[in-house]
C-alpha positions in Angstrom: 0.9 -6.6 -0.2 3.3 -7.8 -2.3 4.2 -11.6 -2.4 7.8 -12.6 -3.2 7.5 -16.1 -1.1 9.4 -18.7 -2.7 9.6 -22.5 -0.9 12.8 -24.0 -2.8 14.7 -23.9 0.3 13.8 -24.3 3.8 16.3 -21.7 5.6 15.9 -18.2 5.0 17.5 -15.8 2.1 16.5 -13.7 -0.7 16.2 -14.6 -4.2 18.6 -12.8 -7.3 15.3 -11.1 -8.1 14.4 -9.9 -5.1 17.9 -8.2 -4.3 17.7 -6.3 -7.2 14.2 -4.8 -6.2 16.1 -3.8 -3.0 19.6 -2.6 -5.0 17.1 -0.6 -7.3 15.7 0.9 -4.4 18.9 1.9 -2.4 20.7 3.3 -5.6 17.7 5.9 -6.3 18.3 6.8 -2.2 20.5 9.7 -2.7 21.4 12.4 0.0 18.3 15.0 -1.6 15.7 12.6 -0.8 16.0 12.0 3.1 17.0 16.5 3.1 13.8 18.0 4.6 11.5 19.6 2.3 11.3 23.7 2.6 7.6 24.3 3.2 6.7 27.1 0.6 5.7 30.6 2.7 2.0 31.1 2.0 1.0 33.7 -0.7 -0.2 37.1 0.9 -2.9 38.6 0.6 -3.8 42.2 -0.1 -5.9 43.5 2.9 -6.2 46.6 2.2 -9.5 46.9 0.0 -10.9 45.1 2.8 -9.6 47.1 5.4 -10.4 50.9 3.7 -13.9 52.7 4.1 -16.5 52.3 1.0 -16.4 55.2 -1.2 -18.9 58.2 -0.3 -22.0 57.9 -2.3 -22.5 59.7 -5.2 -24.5 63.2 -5.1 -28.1 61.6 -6.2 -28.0 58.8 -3.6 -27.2 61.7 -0.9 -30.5 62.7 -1.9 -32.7 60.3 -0.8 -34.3 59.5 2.3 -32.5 58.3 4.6 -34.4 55.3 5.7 -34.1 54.4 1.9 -30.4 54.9 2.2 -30.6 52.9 5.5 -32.8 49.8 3.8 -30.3 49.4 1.3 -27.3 49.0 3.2 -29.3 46.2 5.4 -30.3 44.8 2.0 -26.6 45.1 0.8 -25.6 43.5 3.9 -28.1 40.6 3.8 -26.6 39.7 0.4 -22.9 40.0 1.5 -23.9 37.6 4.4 -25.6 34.9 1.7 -22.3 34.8 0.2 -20.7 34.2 2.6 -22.4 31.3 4.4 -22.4 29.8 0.4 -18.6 30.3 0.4 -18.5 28.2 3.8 -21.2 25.2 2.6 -18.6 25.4 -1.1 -15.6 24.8 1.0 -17.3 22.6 3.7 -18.1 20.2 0.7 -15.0 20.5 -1.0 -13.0 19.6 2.3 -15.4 16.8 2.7 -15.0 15.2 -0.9 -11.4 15.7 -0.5 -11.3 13.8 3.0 -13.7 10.8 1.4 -10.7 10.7 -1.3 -8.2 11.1 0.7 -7.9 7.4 1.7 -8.4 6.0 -1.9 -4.7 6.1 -3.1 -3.8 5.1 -7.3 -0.5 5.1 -6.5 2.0 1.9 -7.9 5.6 1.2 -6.9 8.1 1.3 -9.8 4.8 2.9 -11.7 3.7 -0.9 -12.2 2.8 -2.9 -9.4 0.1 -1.9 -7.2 0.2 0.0 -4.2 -3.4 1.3 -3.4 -2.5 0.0 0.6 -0.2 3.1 0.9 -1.8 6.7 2.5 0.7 10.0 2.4 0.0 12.6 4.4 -2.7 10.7 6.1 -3.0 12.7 9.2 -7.3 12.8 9.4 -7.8 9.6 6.8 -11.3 8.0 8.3 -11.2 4.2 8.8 -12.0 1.3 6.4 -15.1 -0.2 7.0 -15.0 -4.3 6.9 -16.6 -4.2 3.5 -13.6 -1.3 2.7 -11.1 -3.6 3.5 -12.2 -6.5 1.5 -12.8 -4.4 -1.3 -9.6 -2.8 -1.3 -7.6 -5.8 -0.7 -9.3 -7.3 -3.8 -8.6 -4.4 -6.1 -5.0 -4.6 -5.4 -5.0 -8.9 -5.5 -6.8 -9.0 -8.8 -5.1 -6.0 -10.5 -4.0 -7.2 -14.0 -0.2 -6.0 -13.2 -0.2 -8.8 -10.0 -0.8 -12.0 -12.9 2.0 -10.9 -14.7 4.3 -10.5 -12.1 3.5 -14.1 -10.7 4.0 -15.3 -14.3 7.7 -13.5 -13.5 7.7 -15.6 -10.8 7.0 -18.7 -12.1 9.2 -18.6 -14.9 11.9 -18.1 -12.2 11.3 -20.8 -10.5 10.8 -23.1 -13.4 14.0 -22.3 -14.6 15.4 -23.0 -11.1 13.7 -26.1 -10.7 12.6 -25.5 -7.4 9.9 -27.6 -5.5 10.5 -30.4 -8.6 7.0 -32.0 -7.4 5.5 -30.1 -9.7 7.7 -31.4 -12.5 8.3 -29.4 -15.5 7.0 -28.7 -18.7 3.7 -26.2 -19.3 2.2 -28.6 -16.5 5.0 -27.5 -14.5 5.2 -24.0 -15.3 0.7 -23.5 -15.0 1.0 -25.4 -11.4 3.8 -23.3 -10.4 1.9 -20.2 -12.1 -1.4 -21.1 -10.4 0.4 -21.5 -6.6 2.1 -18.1 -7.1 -1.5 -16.6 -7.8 -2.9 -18.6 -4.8 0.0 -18.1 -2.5 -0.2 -14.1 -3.5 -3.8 -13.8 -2.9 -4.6 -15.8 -0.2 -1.9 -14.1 2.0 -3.3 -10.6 0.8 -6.5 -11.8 2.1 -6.1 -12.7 5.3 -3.2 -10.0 5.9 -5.0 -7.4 4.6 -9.1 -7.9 5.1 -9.8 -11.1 7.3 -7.6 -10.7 10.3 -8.0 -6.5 10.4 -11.6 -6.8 9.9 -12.1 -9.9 12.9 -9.4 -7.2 14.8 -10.4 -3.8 14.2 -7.5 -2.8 12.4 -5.8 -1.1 9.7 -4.5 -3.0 6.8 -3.3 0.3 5.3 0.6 1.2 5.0 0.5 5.1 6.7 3.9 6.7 5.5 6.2 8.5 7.7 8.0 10.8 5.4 9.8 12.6 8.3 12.9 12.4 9.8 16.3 11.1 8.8 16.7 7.9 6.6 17.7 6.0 9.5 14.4 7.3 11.6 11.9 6.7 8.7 13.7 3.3 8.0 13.4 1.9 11.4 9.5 3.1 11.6 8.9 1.0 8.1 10.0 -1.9 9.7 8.2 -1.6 12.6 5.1 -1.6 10.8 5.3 -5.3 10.5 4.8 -5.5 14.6 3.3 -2.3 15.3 -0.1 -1.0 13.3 -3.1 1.2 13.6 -6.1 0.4 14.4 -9.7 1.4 13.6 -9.4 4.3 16.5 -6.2 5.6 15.4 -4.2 4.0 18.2 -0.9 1.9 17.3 -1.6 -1.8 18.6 0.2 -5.2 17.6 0.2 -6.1 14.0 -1.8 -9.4 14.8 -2.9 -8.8 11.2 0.4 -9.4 9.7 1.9 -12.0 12.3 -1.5 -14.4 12.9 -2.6 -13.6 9.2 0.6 -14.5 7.5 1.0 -17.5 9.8 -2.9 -19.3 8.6 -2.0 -18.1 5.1 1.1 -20.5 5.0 0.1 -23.1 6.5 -3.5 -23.1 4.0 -1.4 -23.1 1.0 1.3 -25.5 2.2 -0.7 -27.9 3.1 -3.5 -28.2 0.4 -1.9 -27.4 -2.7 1.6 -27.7 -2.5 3.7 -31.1 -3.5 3.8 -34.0 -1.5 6.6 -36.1 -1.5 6.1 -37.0 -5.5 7.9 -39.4 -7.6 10.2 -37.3 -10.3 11.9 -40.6 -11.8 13.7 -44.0 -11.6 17.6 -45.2 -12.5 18.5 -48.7 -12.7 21.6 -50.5 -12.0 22.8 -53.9 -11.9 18.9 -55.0 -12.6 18.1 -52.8 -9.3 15.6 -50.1 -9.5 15.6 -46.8 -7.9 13.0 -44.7 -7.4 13.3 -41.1 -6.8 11.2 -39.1 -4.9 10.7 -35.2 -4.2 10.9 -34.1 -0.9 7.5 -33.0 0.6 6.5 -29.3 1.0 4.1 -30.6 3.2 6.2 -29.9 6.6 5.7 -28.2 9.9 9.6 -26.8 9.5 8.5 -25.8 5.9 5.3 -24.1 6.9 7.5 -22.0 9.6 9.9 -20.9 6.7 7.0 -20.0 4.4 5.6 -17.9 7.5 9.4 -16.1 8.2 9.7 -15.4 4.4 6.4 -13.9 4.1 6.7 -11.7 7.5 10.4 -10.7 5.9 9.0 -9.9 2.7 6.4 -7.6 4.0 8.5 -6.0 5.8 10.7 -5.2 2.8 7.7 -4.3 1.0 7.0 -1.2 3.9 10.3 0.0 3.4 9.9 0.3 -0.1 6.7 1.7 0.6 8.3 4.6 2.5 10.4 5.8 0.2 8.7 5.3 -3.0 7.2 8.8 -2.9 10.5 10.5 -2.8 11.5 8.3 -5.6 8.6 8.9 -7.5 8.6 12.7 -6.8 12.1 12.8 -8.0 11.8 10.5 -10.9 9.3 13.2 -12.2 10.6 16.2 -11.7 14.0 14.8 -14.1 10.7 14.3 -17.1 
């Protein structure tokens, strides 16, 4: 999942960056994209090879035996037969490849940032295993695109000055750097591989993409309550509530600022110290939490309608 958690305020809101991801996605949301595909009519078939009589034989094969004539047809038929069953094994195999690959996705949103958690058309897509999990979370944590959009991040809120315990400067800028990379991976984690692993559940994002806008809106942000599990039944996305949650309060409270001293003034030969306010809070860790729930739940509607995006995007190349 994507992590756009930022701690410079305590309430709730969105950041200037984060509103144009979601203005981005709502101008590419024309009319055409939520209008239901036409399913293409299958291509017929000419039957009628099939369906005619073989030829008469020829004059010299009418003048053999007629058990030799009858061992050959068996024969002919023996060999039809073979083909067959190694037409059946060809497609067997292909449709068992294809399901194997089927829940392996190379897809990114905005062709940049990763979004292997996403399955289309995912109506017989086998289960992760726990080791799956792991291993997919991790491929999409450590993708190279993820450092350099939490070095986007952290130049943000440099520039912003927000949670001024870390000061500012490149000291500044690498602690920010290394608590977006931190903050990013250790709620990926234990969103998306601890908790559905412990739970039996499906970290994976399975898209809609039927119904009206509205519909296939409202499912996306569902997702963030609702999930699958292992079996294919729809449970409570303990995952994304309980995992979010311990991911917060970890990176709250063992890497994040105390209350730090930023400076000093003096006047009239009195000296004032001034002090950062702690990130360290109970009230802060529940804002963390909210933010990252929100977040991911912006992230699934993204999700959602990134293939219609995509699919239009390059049918205008």
């Amino acid at each position: 999942m994507l992590n756009f958690t930022d701690r410079s305020h305590i309430h709730l809101h969105l950041k200037r960056t984060h509103l144009v991801i979601v203005c981005l996605l709502i101008s590419l949301q024309t009319p055409a994209l939520f209008c239901s595909e036409q399913s293409s009519s299958p291509s017929q078939t000419s039957g009628q090879n099939q369906a005619n009589p073989p030829a008469n034989p020829p004059a010299a094969q009418s003048a053999q035996p007629a058990d030799q004539g009858q061992s050959s047809k068996e024969g002919q038929n023996n060999q039809e037969g073979q083909g067959d069953k190694a037409a059946a094994t060809e497609s067997k195999d292909k449709s068992g490849k294809s399901e194997k690959s089927s829940d392996k996705s190379n897809d990114r949103l905005f062709f940049a940032l990763p979004n292997f958690l996403t399955v289309e058309n995912a109506a017989h897509v086998p289960p992760l295993t726990a080791g799956g999990k792991f291993k997919l979370v991790g491929r999409s944590a450590f993708d190279p695109v993820q450092f350099v959009w939490y070095a986007a991040l952290a130049g943000i809120s440099q520039a912003e000055n927000s949670e001024p315990g870390f000061g500012q400067g490149a000291e500044g800028y690498g602690k920010r750097y290394g608590a977006y990379i931190a903050d990013g991976t250790i709620e990926n984690f234990m969103v998306g591989a601890v908790f559905p692993a412990m739970l039996r559940q499906d970290p994976r994002f399975f898209q809609s993409g039927k119904g009206s806008f509205f519909h296939r809106t409202g499912y996306a942000v569902s997702r963030a309550l609702v999930t699958r599990t292992d079996s294919g039944r729809s449970a409570f996305n303990y995952s994304e509530i309980f995992g979010s949650a311990v991911s917060s309060a970890i990176s709250t409270y063992s890497y994040h600022p105390r209350r730090t001293l930023i400076g000093e003034s003096v006047s009239n030969g009195v000296v004032t110290l001034k002090y950062a306010v702690s990130d360290r809070t109970l009230k802060n860790t529940a804002s963390v939490w909210g933010s990252q729930v929100g977040y991911d739940t912006i992230t699934f509607v993204i999700k959602e309608f990134w293939p219609d995006i995509r699919r239009k995007m390059q049918k205008k190349q």
